[in-house]
Each structure stands twice: as structure tokens, then as C-alpha cells.
N, CA, C and O of each residue as an XYZ file, in Angstrom:
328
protein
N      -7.870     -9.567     12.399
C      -6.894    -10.200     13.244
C      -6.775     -9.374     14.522
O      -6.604     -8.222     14.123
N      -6.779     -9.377     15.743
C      -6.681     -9.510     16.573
C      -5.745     -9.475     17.391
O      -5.699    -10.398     18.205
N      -4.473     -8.179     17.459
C      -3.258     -8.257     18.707
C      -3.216     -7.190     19.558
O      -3.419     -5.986     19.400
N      -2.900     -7.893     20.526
C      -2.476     -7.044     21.660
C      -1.061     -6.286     21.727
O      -0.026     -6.744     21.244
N      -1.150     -5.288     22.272
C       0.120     -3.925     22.102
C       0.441     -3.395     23.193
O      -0.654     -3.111     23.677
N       1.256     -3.054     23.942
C       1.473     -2.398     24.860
C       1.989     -0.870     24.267
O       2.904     -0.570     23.500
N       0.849      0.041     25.071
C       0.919      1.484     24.568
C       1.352      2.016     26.005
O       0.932      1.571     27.073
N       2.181      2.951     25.850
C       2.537      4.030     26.708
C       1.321      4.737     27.180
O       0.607      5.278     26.335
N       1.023      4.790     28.378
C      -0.088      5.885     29.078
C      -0.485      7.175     28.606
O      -1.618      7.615     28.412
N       1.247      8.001     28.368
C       0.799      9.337     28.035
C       0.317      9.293     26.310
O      -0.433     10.210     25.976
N       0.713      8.276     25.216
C       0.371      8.151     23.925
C      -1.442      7.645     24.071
O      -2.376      8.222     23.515
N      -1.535      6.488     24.932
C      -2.547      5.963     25.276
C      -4.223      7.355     25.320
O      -5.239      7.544     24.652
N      -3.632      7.892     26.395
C      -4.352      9.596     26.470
C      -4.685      9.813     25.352
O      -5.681      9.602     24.659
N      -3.254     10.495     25.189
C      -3.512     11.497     23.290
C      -4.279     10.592     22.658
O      -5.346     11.162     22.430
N      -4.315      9.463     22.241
C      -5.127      8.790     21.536
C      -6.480      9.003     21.707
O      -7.194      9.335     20.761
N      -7.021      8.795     23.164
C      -8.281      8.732     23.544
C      -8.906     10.226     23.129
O     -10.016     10.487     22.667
N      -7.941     10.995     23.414
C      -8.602     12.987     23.373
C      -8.404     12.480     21.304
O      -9.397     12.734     20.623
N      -7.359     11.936     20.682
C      -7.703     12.294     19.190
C      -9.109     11.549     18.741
O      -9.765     12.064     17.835
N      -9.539     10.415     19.332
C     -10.702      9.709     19.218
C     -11.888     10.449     19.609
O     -12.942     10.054     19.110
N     -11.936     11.517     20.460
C     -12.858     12.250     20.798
C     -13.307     13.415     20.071
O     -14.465     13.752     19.824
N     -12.214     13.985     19.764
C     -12.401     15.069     18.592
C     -12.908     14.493     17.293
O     -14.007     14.884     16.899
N     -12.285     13.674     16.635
C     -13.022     12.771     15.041
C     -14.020     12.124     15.608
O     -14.772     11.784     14.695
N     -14.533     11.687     16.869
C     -15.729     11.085     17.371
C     -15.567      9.592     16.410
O     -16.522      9.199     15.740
N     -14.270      8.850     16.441
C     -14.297      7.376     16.101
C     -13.802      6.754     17.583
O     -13.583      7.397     18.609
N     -13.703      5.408     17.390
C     -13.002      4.771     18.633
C     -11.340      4.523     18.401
O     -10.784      3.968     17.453
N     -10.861      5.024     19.391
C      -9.670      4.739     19.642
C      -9.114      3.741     18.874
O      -7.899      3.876     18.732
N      -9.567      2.851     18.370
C      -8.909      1.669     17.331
C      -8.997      2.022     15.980
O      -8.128      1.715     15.164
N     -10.319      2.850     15.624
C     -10.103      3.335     14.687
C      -8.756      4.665     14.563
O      -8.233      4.782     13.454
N      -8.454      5.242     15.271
C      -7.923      6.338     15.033
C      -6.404      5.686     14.925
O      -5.446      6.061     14.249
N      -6.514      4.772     15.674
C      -4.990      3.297     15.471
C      -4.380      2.973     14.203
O      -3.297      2.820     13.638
N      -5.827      2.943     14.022
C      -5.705      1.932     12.486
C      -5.429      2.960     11.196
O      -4.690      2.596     10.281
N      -6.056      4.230     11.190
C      -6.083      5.392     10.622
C      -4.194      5.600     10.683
O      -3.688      5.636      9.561
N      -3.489      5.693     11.530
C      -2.368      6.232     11.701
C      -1.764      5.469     10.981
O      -1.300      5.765      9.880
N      -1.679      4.046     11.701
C      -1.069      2.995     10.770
C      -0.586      2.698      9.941
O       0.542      2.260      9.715
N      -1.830      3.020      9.099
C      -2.043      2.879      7.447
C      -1.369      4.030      6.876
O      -0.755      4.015      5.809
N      -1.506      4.975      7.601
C      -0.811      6.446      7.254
C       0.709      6.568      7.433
O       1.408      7.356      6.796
N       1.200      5.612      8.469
C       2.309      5.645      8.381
C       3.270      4.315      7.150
O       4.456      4.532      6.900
N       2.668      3.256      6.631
C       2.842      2.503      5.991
C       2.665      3.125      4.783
O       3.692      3.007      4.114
N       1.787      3.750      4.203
C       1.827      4.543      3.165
C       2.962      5.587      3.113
O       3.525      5.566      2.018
N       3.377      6.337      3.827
C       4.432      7.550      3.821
C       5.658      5.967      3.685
O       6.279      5.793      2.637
N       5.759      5.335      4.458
C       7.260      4.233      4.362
C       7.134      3.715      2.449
O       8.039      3.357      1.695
N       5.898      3.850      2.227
C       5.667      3.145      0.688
C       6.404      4.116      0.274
O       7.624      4.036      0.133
N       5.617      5.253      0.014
C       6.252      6.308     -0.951
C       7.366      7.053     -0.593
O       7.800      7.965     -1.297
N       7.924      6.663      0.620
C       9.784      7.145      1.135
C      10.114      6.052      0.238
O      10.609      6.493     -0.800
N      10.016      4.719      0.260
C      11.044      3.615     -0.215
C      10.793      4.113     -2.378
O      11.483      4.169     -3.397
N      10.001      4.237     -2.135
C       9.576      4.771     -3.823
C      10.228      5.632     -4.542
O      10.468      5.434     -5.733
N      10.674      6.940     -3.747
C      11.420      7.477     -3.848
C      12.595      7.442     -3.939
O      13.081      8.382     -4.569
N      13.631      6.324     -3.344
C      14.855      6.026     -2.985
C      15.210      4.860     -4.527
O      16.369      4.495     -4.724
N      14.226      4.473     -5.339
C      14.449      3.413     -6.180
C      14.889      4.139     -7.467
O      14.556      5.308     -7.664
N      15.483      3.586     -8.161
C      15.969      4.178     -9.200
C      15.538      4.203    -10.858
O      14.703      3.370    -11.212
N      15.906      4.826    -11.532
C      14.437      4.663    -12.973
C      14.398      3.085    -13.254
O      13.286      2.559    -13.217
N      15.069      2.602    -13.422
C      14.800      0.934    -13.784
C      14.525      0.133    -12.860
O      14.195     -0.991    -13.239
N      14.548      0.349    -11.587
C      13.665     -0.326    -10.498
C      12.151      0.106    -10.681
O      11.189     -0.658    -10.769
N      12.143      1.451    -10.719
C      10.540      2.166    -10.440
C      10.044      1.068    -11.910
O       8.961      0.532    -11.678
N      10.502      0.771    -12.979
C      10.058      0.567    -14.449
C      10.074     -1.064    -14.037
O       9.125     -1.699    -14.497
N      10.909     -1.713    -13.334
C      10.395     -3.479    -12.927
C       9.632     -3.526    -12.300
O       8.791     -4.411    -12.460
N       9.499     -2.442    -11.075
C       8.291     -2.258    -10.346
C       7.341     -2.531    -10.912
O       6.828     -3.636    -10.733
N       6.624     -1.317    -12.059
C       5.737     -0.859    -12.727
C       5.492     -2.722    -13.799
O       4.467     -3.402    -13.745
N       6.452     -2.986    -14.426
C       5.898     -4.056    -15.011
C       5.997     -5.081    -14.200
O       5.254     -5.933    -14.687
N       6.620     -5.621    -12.967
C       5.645     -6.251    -12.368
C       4.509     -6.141    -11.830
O       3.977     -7.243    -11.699
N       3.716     -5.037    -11.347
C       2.305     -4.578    -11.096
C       1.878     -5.160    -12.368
O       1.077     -6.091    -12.289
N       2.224     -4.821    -13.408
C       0.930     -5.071    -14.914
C       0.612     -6.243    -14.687
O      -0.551     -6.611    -14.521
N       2.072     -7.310    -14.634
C       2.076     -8.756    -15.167
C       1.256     -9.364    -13.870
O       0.559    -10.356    -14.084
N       1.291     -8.965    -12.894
C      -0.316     -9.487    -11.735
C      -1.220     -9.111    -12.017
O      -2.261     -9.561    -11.538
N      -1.202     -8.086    -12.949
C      -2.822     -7.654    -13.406
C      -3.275     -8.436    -14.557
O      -4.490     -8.543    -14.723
N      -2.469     -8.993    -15.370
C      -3.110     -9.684    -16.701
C      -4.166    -10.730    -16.519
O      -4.675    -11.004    -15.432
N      -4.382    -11.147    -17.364
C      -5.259    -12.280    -17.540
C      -4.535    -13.640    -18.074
O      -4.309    -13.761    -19.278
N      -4.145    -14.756    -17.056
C      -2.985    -15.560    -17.508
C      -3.839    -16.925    -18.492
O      -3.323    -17.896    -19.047
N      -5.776    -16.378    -18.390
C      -6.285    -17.427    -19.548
C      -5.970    -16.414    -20.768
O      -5.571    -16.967    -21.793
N      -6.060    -15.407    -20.790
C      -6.195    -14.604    -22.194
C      -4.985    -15.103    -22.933
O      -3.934    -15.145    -22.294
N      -4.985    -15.622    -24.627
C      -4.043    -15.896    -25.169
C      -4.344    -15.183    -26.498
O      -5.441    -14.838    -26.937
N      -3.038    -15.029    -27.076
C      -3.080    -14.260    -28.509
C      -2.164    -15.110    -29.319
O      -1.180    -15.702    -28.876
N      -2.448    -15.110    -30.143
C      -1.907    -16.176    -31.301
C      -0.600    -15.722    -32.271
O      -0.376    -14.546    -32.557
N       0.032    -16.596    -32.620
C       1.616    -15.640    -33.394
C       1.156    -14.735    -34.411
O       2.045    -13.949    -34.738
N       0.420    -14.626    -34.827
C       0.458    -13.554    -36.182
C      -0.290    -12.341    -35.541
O      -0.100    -11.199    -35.957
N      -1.214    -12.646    -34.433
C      -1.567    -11.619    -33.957
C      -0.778    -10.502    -33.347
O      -1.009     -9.294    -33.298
N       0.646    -11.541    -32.695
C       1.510    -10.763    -31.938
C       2.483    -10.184    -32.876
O       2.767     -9.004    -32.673
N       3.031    -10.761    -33.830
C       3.409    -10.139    -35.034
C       2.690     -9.171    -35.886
O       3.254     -8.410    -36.673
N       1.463     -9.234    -35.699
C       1.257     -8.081    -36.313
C       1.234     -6.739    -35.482
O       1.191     -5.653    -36.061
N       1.263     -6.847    -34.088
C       1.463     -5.735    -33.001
C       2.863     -5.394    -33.219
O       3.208     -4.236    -33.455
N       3.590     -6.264    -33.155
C       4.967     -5.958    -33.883
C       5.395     -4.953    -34.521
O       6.234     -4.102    -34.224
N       4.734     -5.114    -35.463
C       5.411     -4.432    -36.663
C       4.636     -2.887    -36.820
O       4.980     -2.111    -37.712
């Protein structure tokens, strides 16, 4: 995708000199931060949740991971049961 940004001159710079040192392009070094800063906001908000949020969290991650053809039959699940 494709947007346009208006960057400050003197950030604009620093960018170009941090693109020069890692020898990527300036969009990469964009995109690098980005992600770096969306990750630190992940694991700040992660932090702030409480044990039974982090634990709905956690089982909602599983329940997108399952397999919603896979089925198990009552005695099977009864016997995990017990």
C-alpha cells in the first residue's frame, strides 16, 4: 500500500544519514522503525492487562488457531474428561 507522509526536514536528514550507515533505503529504515514502534505499543498494552485478560487473550489466539473441520466425538471428549 502506498501513502504519502509529510516528514519534517530535520527527521527527513536523520533518516537519510540512518539509511546510509545500514546501507538500506530510507523506506526501509521507515518501515524498520514502524514495526518497532508497534511492537514496543504491543508489549506496553500487554503489560497493562491483567491475569484474566492476558488468559482470554491467550485462549482467544488458540481458538483462531484450531481447526474448525476437526471434530471429536462425545465419548472421545469424555474420555479426555475424566
Amino acid at each position: 500500500m502506498r501513502k504519502n507522509i509529510d516528514i519534517d526536514e530535520s527527521l527527513l536528514t536523520k533518516l537519510k544519514i540512518l539509511s546510509v550507515f545500514e546501507e538500506v533505503s530510507v523506506k526501509s529504515v521507515m518501515e524498520k522503525a514502524v514495526s518497532f514502534y508497534v511492537e514496543y505499543k504491543e508489549k506496553e498494552r500487554l503489560k497493562t492487562l491483567s491475569e484474566e485478560d492476558k488468559e482470554d487473550l491467550g485462549l482467544l489466539l488458540l481458538m483462531q488457531q484450531a481447526d474448525r473441520n476437526d471434530v471429536v466425538s462425545r465419548d472421545e471428549l469424555m474420555k479426555a474428561l475424566d
